[in-house]
N, C-alpha and C positions, 0 to 999 in steps of 0.2 A: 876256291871252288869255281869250276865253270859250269856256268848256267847257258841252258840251251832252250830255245823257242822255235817251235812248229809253225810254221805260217802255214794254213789251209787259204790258197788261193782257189778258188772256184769262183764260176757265174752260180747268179743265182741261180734255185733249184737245178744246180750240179748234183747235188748227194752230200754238199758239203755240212751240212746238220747231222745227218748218218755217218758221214767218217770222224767227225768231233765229238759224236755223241760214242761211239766204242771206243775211242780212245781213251774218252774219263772212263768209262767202263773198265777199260785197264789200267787204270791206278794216275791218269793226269788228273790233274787238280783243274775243278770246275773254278769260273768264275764267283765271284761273290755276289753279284748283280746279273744272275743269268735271263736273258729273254725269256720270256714267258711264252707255252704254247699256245696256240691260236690253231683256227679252221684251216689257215693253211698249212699251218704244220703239227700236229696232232702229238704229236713224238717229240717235238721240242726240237726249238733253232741252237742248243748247248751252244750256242755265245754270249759274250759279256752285251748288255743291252748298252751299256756305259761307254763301249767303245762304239758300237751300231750309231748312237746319235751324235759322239766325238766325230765319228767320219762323217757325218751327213754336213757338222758345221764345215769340218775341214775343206770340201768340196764345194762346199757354197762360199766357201771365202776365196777360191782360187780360181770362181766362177763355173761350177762344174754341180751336178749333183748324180741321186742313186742310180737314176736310170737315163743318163745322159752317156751316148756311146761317140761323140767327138773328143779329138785329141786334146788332152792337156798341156799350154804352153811347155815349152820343151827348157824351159829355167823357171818351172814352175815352185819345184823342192828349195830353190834358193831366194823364194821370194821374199819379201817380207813378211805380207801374211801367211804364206807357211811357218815361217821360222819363228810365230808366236804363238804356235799348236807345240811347239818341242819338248817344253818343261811342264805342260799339261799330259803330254802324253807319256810319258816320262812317272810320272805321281799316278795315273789313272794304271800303270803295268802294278806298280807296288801297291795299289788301292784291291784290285781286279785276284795279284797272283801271288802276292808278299815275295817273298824269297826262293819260290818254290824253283829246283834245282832243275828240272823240265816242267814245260807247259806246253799247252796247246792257245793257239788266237785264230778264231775264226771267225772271217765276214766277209762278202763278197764284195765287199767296196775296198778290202785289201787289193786286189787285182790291180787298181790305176794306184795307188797308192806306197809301192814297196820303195821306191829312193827313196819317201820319208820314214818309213820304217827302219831302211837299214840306218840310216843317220839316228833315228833314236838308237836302236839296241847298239852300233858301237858306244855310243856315248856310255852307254848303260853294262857295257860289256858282257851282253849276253848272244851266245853265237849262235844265228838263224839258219833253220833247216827248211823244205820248202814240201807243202802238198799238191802237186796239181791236178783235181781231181776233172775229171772226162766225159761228159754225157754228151750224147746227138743234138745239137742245137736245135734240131726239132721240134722234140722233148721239151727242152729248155721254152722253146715259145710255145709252145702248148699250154704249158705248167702257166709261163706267166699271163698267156692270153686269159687263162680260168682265173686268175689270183689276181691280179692286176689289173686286168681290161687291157693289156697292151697287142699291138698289129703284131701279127708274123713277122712282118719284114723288121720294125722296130726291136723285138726281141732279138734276131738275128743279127743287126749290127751291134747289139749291146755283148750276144756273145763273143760276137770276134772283138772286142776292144775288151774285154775282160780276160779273154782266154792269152791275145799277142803278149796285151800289155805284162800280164802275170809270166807266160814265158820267156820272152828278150828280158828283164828284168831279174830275171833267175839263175841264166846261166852260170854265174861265179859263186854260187853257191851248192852247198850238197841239198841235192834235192828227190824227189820220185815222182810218177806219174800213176794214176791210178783211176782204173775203169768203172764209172758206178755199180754199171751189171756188175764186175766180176766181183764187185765188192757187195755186193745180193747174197750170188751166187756160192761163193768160196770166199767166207771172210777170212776165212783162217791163213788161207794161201796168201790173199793180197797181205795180213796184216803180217808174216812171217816176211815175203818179201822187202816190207816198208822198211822193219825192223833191221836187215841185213844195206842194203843200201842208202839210210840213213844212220846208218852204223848208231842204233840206241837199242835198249833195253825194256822194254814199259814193265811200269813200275807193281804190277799184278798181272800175274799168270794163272790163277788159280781155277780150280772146277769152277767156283763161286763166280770166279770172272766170266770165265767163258758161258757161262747159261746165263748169265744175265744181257752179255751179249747176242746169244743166241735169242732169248727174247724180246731184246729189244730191234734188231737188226730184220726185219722178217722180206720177204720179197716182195710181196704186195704194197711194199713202200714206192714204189717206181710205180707209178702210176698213170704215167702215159707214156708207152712205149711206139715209139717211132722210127723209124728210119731217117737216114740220108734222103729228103727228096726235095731237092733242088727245083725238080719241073714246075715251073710256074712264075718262077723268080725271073726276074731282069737281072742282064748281065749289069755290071760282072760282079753280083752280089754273089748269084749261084756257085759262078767257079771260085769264088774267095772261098765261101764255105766246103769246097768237096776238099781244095787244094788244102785248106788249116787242119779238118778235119785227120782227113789222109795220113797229112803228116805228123800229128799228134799218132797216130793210128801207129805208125811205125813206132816214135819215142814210147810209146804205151809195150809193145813187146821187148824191144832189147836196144841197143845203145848203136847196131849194126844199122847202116844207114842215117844216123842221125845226123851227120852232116849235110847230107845232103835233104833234110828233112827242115833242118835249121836255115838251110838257103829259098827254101819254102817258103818257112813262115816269115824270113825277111823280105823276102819279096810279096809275100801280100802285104806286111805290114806298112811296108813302105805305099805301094799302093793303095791302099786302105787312109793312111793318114794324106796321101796327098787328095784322096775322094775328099776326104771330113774336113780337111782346112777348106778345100772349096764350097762343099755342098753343104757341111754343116750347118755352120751357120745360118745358112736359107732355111734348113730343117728346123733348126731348132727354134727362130723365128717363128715358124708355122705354127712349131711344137707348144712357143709360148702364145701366141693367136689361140690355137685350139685350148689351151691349157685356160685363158682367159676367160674365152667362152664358157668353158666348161663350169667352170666358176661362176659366171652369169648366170649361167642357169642351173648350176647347185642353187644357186642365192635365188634364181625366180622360184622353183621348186622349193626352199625352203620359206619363204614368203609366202608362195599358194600352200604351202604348208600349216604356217603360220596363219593365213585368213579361214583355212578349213578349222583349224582347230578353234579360232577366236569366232568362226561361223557357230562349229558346236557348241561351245561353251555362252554363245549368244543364247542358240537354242535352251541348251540348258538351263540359262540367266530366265528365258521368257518363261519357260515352263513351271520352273521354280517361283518365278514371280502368280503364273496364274494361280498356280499350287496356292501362295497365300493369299492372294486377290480371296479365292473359295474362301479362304479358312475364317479370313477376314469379314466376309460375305454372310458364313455360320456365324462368327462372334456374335456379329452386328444383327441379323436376326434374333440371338439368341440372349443379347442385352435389352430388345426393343421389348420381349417378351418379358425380360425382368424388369422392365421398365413396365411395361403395364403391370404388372402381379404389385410391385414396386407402388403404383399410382392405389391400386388397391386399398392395400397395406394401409397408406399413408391416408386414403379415406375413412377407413373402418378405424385408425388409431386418433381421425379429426374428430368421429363421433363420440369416442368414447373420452374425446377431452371436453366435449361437450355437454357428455351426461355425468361427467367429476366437476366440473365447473356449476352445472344446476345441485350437484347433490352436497357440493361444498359449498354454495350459498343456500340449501337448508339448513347444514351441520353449522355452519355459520349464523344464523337465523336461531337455531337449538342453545345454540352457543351463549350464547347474547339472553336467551331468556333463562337457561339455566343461571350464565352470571347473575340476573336478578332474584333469582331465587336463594340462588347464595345469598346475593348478600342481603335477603330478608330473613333468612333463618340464622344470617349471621348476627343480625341486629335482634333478633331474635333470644338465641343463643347470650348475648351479651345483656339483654332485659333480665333474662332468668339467675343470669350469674350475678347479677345486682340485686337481684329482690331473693337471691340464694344465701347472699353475702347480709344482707339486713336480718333474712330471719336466721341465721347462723348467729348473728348478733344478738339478737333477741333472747337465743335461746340460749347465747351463752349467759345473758342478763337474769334470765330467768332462775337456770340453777343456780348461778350465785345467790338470788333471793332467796331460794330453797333452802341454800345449805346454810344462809344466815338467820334464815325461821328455824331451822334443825336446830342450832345451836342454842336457839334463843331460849328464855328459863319460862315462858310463858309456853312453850311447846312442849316444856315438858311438864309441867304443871298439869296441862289439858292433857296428857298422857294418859291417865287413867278414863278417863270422862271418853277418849276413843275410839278406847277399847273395849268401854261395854257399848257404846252404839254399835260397834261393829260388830260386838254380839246379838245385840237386838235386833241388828237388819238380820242376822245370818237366821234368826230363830225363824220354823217352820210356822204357817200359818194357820194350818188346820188345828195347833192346842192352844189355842188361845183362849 
């Protein structure tokens, strides 16, 4: 099965998130890692975020980065540190797009990039088709001047070194060109075209496709509309731009003229790259001077940042501190006052151990003469039980005399004798 891949080569804010983003609309397979929307792109960058920071290293390893518009050594793809991004990038296509029989790869840092790309996908044997999409470098510094902070003039060399570098690098391949307006304006027409001279298919045509396209595709995406205006520029910046423009302008209608459209953009390009071998480097020198600065004072900004906030949070610290100083201030009155109530207290409970101490040496004093009392009515008590204990004796002496006169024969003898005395006492006195 042969597997095919769309390169969208664009400058940044070309349209190229709009022409990647209706394409997965019509049935390509999104990345698995897609970039996330952001303020500057509201509608989403539909690229692999995975490949966006792969190329940022790549660049920096071949001493180059995103928004660097001097030429790349011209054995750059064959370098060493190229040629140990290969088998990374290689794993990050099967990670990003598996097996899928068409896809789409968009990033604008493809533009300086495509030798190494065709060296991976032959390796990879999947055969590259090409997007080059078209907007007014204008436009393009406009966009970036609001997005990035970057100069007119700086945007504008980044366009031509993105736009050259993407076309002389394409030529051997089947490829199209495509206008952002018209791809606003009539998606249908540009995306029927693309489809016929990139001789594919996409992979959904349906109503469902097309209204989600039509939704997401709206014209107000283009959002700073500019012209060609060269007036103002130092040569020969201006005429690079009418001359690239121009002749993109022609390849953008029909294939008529394009030789001599192509002798165009070789001679700017050539010119162009012998400017950046010379001036480059000066530039970019400057570029890292200001870049350093800027960083300076990010870093004094973010210092006087940091002493504002360590100023407030002082403030805060002292505030909060007075805050308890008061609170502390209330305790401390309000222990002083229970300290006196406290001293009180401990007066009124001195007196009353005072008047238990006198009233415990009465009870003590009570004490002491009861115990004498006891123990006199104990000795007392102990007299009575002894002269209890004698006449008990006595009287137990006694009955037994009794019962031994009862018995006796002389007590019964005197029996009769009385009991007439005791009638004699009993007799009344008056008959006598």
């Amino acid at each position: 099965m042969t597997r095919r891949v769309l390169l969208i080569l664009g400058m940044h804010r070309s349209g190229t998130s709009a022409l990647s983003g209706v394409l997965q609309r019509l049935g390509l397979p999104v990345p698995r890692t897609p970039l996330p929307a952001d303020e500057g792109n509201p509608a989403g960058y539909a690229e692999s975020a995975a490949f966006a920071h792969f190329h940022d290293r790549l660049l920096e390893a071949v001493g180059s980065r995103w928004d660097a518009w001097g030429r790349l050594e011209p054995d750059w793809v064959d370098s060493p540190k190229s040629m140990q991004f290969v088998d990374e990038c290689r794993s990050l296509l099967t990670q990003e797009f598996g097996d899928a029989p068409l896809f789409v790869v968009k990033d604008p840092r493809l533009c300086r990039l495509v030798p190494f790309w065709m060296r991976v996908l032959q390796a990879e044997r999947i055969t590259p088709a090409a997007i080059i999409p078209i907007r007014s470098p204008f436009e393009v510094a406009r966009s970036l001047e609001i997005r990035n902070r970057l100069s007119r003039e700086h945007s504008l060399l980044m366009w031509l070194r993105h736009v050259l570098d993407a076309e002389v690098e394409t030529r051997s391949i089947v490829r199209t060109f495509v206008a952002y307006r018209d791809l606003l304006s009539d998606w249908k027409a540009v995306i029927d075209r693309m489809s016929g001279e990139l001789e594919v298919t996409w992979p959904s045509q349906s109503r469902t496709a097309e209204t989600d396209v039509a939704d997401f595709l709206r014209p107000d995406l283009c959002h700073h509309r500019v012209e060609v205006e060269p007036d103002g520029l130092a040569l020969p910046l201006s005429e690079w731009l009418t001359r690239t423009y121009d002749a993109f302008s022609v390849l953008l209608r029909s294939q008529n003229g394009a030789a001599r459209a192509y002798e165009t953009l070789d001679a700017v390009k050539r010119e162009f790259d012998r400017a950046a071998s010379l001036f480059g480097p000066i530039v970019e020198a400057g570029r890292n001077h200001a870049a350093d600065l800027e960083g300076q004072q990010t870093a004094l900004r973010q210092q006087v940042s940091m002493i504002e906030t360590a100023r407030g949070n002082l403030s805060e610290r002292v505030s909060h501190l007075e805050s308890e100083r008061d609170a502390l201030a209330q305790h401390a009155a309000n222990l002083e006052e229970r300290g006196a109530l406290l001293e009180h207290q401990v007066s009124d409970l001195r007196q009353q151990v005072f008047d238990l101490t006198q009233l415990t040496a009465q009870l003590t004093q009570q004490a002491s003469s009861l115990g004498r009392h006891v123990t006199s009515l104990t000795d007392q008590v102990s007299n009575l039980e002894e002269r209890n204990a004698r006449i008990a004796h006595e009287l137990a002496g006694a009955r037994h005399h009794v019962e031994a006169l009862l018995q006796s024969a002389s007590w019964r003898i005197t029996g009769p004798l009385r009991a007439a005395a005791r009638l004699f006492m009993s007799r009344p006195k008056g008959r006598e």
